[in-house]
C-alpha positions in Angstrom: 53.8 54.1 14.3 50.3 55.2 12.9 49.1 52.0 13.9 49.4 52.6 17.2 48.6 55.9 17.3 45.4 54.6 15.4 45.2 52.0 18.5 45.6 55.1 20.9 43.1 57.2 19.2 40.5 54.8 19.2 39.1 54.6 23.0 38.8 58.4 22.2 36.6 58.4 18.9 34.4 55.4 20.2 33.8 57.5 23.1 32.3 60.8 21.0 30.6 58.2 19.0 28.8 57.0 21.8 27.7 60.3 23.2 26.2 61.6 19.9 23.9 58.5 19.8 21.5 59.3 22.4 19.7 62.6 21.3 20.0 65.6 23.2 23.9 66.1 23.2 23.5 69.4 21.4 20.5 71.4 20.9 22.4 74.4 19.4 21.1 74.6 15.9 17.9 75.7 16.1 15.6 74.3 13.2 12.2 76.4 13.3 11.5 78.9 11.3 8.6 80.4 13.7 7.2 80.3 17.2 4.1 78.3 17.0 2.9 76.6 20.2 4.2 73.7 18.9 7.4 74.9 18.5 7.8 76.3 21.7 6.6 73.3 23.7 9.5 71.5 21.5 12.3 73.6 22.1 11.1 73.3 26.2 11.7 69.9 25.6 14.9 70.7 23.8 16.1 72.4 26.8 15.0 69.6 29.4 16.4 66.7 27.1 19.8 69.1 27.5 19.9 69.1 30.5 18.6 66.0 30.7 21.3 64.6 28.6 24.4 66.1 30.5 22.9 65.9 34.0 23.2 61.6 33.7 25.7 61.5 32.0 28.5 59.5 33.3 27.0 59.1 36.7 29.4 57.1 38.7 28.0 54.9 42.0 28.5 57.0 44.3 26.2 59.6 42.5 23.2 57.1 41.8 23.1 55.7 45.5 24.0 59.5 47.1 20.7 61.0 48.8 21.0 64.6 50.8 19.2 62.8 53.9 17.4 59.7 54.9 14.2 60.8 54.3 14.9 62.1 50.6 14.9 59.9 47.5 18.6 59.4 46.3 19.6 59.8 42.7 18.8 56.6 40.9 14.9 56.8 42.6 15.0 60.6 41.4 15.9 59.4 37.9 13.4 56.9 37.9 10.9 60.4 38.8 12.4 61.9 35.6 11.9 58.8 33.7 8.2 58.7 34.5 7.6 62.4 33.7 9.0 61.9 30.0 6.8 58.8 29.3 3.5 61.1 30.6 4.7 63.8 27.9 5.2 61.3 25.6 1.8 59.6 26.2 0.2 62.9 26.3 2.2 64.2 22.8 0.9 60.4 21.4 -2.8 61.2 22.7 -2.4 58.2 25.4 -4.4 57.9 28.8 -1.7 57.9 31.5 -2.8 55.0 34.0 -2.5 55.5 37.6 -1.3 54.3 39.8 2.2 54.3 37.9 5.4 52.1 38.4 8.5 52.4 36.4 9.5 49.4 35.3 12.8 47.5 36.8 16.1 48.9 34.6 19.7 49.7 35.7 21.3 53.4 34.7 22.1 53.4 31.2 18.8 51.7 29.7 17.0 54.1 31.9 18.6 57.0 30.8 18.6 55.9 27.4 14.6 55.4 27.5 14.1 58.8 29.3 15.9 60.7 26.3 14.3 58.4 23.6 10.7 59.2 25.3 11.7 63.1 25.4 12.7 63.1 21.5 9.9 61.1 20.4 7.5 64.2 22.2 9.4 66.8 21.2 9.1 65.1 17.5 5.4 65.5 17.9 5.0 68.5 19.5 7.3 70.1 16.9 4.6 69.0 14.3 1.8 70.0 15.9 -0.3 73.3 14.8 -2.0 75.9 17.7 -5.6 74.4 17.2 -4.0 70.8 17.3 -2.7 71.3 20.9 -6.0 73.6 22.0 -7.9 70.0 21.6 -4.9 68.3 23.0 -5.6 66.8 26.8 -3.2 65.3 29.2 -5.4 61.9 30.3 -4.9 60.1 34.0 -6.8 57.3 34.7 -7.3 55.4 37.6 -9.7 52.4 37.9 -12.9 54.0 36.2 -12.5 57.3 37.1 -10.9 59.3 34.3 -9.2 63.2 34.9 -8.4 65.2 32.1 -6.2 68.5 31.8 -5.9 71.3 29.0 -2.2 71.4 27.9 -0.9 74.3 30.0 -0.9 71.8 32.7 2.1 69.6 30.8 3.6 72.8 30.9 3.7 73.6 34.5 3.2 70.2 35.4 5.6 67.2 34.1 7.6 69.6 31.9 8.4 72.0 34.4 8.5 69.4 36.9 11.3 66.8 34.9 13.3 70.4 35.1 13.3 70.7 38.4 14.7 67.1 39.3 17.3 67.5 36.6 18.4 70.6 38.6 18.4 68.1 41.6 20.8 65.6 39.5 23.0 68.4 38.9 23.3 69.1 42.3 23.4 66.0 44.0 26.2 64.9 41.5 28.1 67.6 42.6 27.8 66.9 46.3 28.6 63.7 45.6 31.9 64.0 43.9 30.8 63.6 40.5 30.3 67.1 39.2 28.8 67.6 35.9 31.1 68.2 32.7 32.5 72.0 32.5 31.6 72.6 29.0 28.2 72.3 29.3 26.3 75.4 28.0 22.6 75.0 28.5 22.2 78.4 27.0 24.2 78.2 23.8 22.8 74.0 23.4 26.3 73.2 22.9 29.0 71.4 25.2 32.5 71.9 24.9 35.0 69.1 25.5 
């Protein structure tokens, strides 16, 4: 008798095993102790990686092909967006250039949301270590051919940060439309999801 309820248990435990892997699935203990720029741009990335997180999670096909007209990208492209927002504030966190123009390379679902969470981690890892003069010298670099742009940090801020938000708000939504709502537990303000 325990065997099988062992055998029954199983799919169950894998399954919460699996979701605690990737990072992101809770955010709700919070580990600073003040509110350095650093910090904050961290816990931003806290928040996105969240949402992030919970957003693609479990997206069935119906949800990665749905697109709200024929003129708008549909989900998997708009993943694909997100995907190459967290590599540029990874680059930027690593003090990269970020070439132009940019492709995302060829993946299916889960290695792409897998990659987008690992690149939002290792940044907030960074960005959680830097001190305020650190990120005053801190630019986000584009380069295309020979010509070279460079940005102060507020623009990662309203820029890719802000931006990977956004389109995680469109995931949300388009999953919904499309029959795949997100879970009901998720608490984006606690950090926490109950299951």
């Amino acid at each position: 008798m325990r065997v099988l309820f062992f055998l029954l248990l199983l799919p169950f435990q894998i399954k919460a095993q699996d979701m605690q892997v990737l990072p992101f699935y809770d955010i709700s203990e919070i580990t600073f102790e003040d509110y350095s720029s650093g910090h904050v741009i961290a816990r931003m990335i806290d928040g996105l990686g969240y949402r992030y997180y919970w957003a693609s999670y479990q997206l069935d096909q119906a949800a990665l092909e749905y697109k709200p007209s024929p003129d708008a990208q549909d989900m998997m492209e708009t993943l694909r967006h997100i995907y190459g927002l967290a590599e540029t504030i990874l680059k930027t966190a690593k003090g990269e250039e970020n070439l132009r123009p940019y492709a995302v390379p060829s993946m299916d679902y889960e290695t792409l949301r897998s990659q987008t969470l690992i690149f939002l981690k290792e940044a907030r890892d960074i960005f959680a270590q830097l001190d305020d003069t650190a990120l005053l010298e801190m630019e986000i670099v584009f380069t295309r051919g020979d010509r070279k742009s460079q940005f102060p940090i507020w623009n990662l801020i309203n820029g890719q940060i802000s931006d990977a938000l956004y389109h995680t708000g469109q995931v949300v939504s388009f999953r919904r439309t499309a029959g795949n709502p997100i879970l009901s537990g998720v608490n984006v303000f606690i950090g926490k999801t109950r299951e």
